[in-house]
C-alpha distance (Angstrom), angle and dihedral (degrees) to the residues before:
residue distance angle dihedral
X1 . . .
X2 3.79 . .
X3 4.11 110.0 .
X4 3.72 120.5 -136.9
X5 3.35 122.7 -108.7
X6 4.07 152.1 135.1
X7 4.25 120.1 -109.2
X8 3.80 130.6 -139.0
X9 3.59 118.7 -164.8
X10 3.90 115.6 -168.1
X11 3.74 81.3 20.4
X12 3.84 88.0 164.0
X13 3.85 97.3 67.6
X14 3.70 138.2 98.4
X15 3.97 90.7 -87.6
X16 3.96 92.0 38.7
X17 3.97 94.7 59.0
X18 4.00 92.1 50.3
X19 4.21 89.1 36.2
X20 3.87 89.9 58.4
X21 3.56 96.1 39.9
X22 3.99 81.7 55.9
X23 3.45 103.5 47.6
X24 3.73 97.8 52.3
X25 4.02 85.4 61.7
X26 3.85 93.2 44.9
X27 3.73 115.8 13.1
X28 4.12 115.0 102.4
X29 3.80 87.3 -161.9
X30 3.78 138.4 55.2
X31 3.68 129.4 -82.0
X32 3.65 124.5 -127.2
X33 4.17 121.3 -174.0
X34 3.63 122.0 -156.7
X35 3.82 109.3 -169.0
X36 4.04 134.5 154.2
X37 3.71 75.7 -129.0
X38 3.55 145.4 54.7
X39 4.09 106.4 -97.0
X40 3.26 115.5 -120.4
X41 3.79 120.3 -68.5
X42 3.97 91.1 -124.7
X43 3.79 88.1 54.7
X44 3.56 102.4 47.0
X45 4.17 97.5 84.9
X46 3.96 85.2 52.5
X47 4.09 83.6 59.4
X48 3.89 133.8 85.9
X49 3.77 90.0 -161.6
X50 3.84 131.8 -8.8
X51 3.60 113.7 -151.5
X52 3.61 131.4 -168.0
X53 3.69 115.2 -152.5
X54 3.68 141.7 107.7
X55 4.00 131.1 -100.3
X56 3.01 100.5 -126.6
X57 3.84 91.5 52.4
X58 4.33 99.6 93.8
X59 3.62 88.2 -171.0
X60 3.45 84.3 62.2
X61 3.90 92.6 50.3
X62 3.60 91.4 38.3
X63 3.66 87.2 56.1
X64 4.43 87.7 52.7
X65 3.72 90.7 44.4
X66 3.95 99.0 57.6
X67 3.73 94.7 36.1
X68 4.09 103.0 36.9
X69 3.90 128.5 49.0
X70 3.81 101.9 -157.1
X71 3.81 130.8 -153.6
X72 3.45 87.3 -177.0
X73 3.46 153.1 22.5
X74 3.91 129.4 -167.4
X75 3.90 108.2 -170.5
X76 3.94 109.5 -158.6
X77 3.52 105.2 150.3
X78 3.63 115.9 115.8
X79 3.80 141.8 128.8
X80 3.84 98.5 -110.9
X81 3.86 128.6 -134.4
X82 3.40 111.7 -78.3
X83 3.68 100.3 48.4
X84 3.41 91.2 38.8
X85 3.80 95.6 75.6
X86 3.73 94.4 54.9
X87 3.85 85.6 53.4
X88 4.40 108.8 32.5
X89 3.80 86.4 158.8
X90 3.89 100.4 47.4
X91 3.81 89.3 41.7
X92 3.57 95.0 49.1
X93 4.06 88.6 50.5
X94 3.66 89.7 50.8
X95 3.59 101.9 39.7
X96 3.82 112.2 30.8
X97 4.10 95.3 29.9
X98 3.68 100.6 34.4
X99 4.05 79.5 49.3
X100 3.86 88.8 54.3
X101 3.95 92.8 46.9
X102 3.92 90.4 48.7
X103 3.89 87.9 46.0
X104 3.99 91.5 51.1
X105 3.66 89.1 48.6
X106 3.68 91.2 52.7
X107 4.15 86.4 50.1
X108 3.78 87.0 50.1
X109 3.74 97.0 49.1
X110 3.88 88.0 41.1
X111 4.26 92.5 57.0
X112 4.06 97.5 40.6
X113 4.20 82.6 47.5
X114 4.23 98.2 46.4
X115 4.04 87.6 -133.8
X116 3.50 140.9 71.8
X117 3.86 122.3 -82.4
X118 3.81 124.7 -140.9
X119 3.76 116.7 -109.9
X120 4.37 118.9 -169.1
X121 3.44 116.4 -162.3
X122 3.70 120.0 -170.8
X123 4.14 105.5 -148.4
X124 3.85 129.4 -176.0
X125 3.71 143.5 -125.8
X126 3.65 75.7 -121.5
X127 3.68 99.3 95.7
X128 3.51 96.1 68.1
X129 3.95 119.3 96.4
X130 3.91 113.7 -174.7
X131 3.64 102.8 -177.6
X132 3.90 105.8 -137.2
X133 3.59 127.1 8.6
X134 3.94 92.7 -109.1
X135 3.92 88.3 59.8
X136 3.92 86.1 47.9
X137 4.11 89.9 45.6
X138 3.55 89.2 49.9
X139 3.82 107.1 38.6
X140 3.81 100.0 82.6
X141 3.82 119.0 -158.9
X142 4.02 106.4 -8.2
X143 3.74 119.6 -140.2
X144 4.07 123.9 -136.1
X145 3.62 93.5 -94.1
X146 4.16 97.4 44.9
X147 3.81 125.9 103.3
X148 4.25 96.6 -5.4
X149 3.99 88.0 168.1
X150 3.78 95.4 117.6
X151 4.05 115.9 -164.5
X152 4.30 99.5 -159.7
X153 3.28 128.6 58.8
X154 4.07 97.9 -122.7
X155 4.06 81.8 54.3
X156 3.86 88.1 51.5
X157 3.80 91.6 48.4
X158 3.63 95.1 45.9
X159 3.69 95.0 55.3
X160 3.78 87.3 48.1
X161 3.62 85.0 57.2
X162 3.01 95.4 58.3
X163 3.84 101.1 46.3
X164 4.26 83.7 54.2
X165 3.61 91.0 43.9
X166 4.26 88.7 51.4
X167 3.62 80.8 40.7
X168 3.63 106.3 60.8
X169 4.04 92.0 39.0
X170 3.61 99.4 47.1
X171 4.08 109.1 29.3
X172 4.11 108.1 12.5
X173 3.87 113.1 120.6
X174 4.01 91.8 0.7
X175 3.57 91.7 146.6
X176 3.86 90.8 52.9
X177 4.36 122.3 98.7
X178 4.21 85.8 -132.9
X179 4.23 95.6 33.4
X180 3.54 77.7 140.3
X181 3.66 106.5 80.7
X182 3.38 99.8 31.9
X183 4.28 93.3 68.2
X184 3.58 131.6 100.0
X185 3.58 119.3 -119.1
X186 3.86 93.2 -130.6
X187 3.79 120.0 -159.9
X188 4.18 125.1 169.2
X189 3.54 139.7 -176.3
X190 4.07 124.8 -171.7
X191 3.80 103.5 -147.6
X192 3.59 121.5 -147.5
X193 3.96 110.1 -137.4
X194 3.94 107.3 -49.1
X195 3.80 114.2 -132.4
X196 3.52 110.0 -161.1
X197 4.03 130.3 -177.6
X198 4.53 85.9 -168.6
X199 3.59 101.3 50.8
X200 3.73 123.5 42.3
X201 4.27 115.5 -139.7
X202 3.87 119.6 -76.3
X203 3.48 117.9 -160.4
X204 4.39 101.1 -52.9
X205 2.99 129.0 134.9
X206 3.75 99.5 -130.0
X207 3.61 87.9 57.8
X208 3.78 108.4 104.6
X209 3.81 89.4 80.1
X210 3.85 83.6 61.5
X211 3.86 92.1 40.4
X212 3.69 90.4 51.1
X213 3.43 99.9 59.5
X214 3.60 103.9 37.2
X215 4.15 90.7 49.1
X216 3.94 83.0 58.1
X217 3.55 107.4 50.4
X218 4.05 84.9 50.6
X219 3.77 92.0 43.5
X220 3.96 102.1 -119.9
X221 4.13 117.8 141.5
X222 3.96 102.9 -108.6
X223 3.87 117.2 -167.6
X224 3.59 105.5 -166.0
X225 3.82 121.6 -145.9
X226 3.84 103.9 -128.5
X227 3.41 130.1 84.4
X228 4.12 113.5 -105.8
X229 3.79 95.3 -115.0
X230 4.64 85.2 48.0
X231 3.44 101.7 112.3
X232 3.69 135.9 171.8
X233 3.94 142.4 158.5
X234 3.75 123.2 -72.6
X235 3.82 143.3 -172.0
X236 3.72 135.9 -169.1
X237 4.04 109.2 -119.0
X238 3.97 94.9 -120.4
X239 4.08 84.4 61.6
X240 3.86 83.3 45.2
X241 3.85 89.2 53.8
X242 3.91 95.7 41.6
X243 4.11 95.8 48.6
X244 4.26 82.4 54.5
X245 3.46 91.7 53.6
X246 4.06 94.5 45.7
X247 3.63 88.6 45.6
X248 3.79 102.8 48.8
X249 4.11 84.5 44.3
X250 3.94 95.4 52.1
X251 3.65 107.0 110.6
X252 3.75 100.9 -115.1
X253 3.92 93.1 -119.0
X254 3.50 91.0 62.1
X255 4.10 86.3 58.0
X256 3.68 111.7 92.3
X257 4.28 98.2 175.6
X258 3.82 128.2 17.8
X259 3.61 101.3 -129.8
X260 4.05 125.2 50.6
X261 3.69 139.5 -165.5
X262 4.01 114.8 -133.3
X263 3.82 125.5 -179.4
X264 3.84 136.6 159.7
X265 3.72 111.3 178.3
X266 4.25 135.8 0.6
X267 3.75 111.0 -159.5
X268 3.62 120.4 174.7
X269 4.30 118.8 -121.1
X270 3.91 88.6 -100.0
X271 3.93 85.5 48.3
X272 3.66 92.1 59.0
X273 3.72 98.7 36.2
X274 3.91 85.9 52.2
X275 4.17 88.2 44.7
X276 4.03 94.3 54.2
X277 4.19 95.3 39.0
X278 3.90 85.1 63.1
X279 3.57 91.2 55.0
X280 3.86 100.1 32.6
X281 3.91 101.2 26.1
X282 3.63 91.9 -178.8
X283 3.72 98.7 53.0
X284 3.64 113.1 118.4
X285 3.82 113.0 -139.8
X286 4.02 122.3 171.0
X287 3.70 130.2 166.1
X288 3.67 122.1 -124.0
X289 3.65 110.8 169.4
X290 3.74 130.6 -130.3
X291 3.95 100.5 -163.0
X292 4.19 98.6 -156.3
X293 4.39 92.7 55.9
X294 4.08 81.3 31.1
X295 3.82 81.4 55.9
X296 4.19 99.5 41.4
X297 3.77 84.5 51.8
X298 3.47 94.8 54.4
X299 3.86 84.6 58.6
X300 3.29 96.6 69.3
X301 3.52 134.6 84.0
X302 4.05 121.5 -96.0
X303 3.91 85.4 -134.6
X304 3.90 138.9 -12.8
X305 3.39 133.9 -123.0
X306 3.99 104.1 -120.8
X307 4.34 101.3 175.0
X308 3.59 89.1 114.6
X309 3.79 85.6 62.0
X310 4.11 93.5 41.3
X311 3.71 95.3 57.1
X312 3.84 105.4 28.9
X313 3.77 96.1 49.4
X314 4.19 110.2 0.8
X315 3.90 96.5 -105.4
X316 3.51 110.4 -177.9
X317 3.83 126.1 161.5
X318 3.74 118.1 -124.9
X319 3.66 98.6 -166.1
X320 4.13 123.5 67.3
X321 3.85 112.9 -175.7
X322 3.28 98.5 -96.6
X323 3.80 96.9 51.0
X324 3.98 91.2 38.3
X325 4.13 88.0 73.8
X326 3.91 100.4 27.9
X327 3.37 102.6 53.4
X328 4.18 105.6 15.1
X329 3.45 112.0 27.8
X330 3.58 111.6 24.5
X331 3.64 102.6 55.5
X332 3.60 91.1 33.8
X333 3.70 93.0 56.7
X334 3.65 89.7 42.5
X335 3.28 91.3 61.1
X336 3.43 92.9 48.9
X337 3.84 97.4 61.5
X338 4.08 96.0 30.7
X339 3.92 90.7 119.0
């Protein structure tokens, strides 16, 4: 007999480790991890099962299918922005097929259960592509469906993702008398850059806010890679964390798209550096530019419009910028480094 539970993929990410921690507060079901790495020592008594394997192994999935009946499924592997343009093929493996596999599972689980399974899908500001920076300067807060030209190949994936993820909960099995039970109950989010004092950065391109603030609390010189005037939205991770949880508790009805923009603050580089010096007057923060992330960050939008979120499903950041470093990150991360 299959035992009920909920499934993490890329449970070992900066997500993952604040998902888990989550779950084992809220979720009325086990949690199973699927990783290409062992989670996290500190996470593992949160866990039913930690397994290490790879999405795109199906005997893997196989394996989860015949021993697990899910009620949901939170799909945050991926190989994230940065790295993903040194490797377009490998990223598009990992992140549009291993999205595929995780979706069929989610059909499979959905048919041998007669109802709908939830599906989370983790999407990026990276599937925006504002052509010049005076369109980007000058286009206020974008809606979903504004500027979908992405210019990397994890943003290309991700909005793929989301099209498959739409897909399979809208249109899948239409022709089919019990269609029904055999869709996905897709819900996404695209994340601003994620600024974590848990997790340290891994390879996006968001990341030097992260990287800035972590390299000053230990005291290392940190040249970050965006012009002063780049600028972007952010989010701390606990407001991350909370917006899943709203989401994947919306009644569905109440959900009138499948994929949402969330924000909470959009400093510029100077903004930040000038943020983390008042906490960490010592730090040592220059700026030496790489032009192609420069470029991707350009891309993006300044801010987001997020009123779909507001009035389907309450979203409301907790964090401003000034609170997100005095009373999250900073004397989290402090306490992080303290010996």
């Amino acid at each position: 007999m299959r035992k009920a539970a909920i499934l993490i993929t890329g449970a070992n990410g900066e997500i993952g480790h604040g998902l888990i921690r989550a779950l084992q507060d809220t979720a009325d079901v086990p949690v199973v991890a699927l990783d290409i790495q062992e989670v996290d020592p500190a996470l593992r008594p949160a866990l039913h099962e930690n397994i290490v394997g790879n999405i795109l192994d199906q005997n893997v999935l196989d394996s989860i299918n015949s021993r697990y009946e899910l009620s949901a499924i939170y799909h945050l592997a991926a190989l994230l922005s940065t790295r993903a343009e040194f490797s377009p093929k490998i990223a598009h493996q990992v992140n549009v097929d291993g999205t595929l596999n995780l979706l069929t599972l989610a059909v499979d689980q959905a048919r041998s259960q007669g109802r709908p399974v939830k599906f989370f899908f983790p999407s990026s500001l990276a599937v925006y592509g504002i052509p010049d920076l005076e369109t980007k300067l000058k286009a206020g807060a974008v809606k979903e469906d504004d500027f979908l030209f992405p210019q990397t190949m994890y943003g290309c994936n991700k909005l793929y993702c989301e099209l498959l993820g739409t897909y399979h909960a809208r249109y899948y099995q239409r022709l089919a008398a019990d269609a029904g039970t055999f869709r996905v109950d897709f819900r996404s989010i695209r994340f601003p850059g994620l600024i974590s004092a848990v997790t340290l950065p891994a390879g996006g391109t968001s990341d030097y806010a992260s990287e800035m603030v972590h390299a000053a609390a230990q005291g290392i010189p940190y040249d970050c890679f965006i012009r002063e005037d780049g600028v972007m939205p952010f989010m701390t991770m606990p407001d991350a964390i909370r917006a899943i949880g709203e989401i994947m508790a919306a009644p569905v009805e109440r959900l009138s798209r499948r994929v949402y923009n969330i924000t909470a603050f959009s400093p510029s580089a100077a903004e930040l550096r000038q943020i983390i010096l008042t906490h960490f007057p010592r730090a040592e923060i220059g700026f030496k530019v790489d032009d192609r992330r420069q470029d991707i960050v350009d891309s993006w939008p300044v801010e987001v419009d997020q009123s779909a979120a507001r009035e389907d499903w309450g979203w409301q950041p907790a964090d401003d910028l000034e609170s997100a470093f005095s009373g999250y990150l900073v004397p989290a991360i402090k306490e992080r480094y303290r010996h």
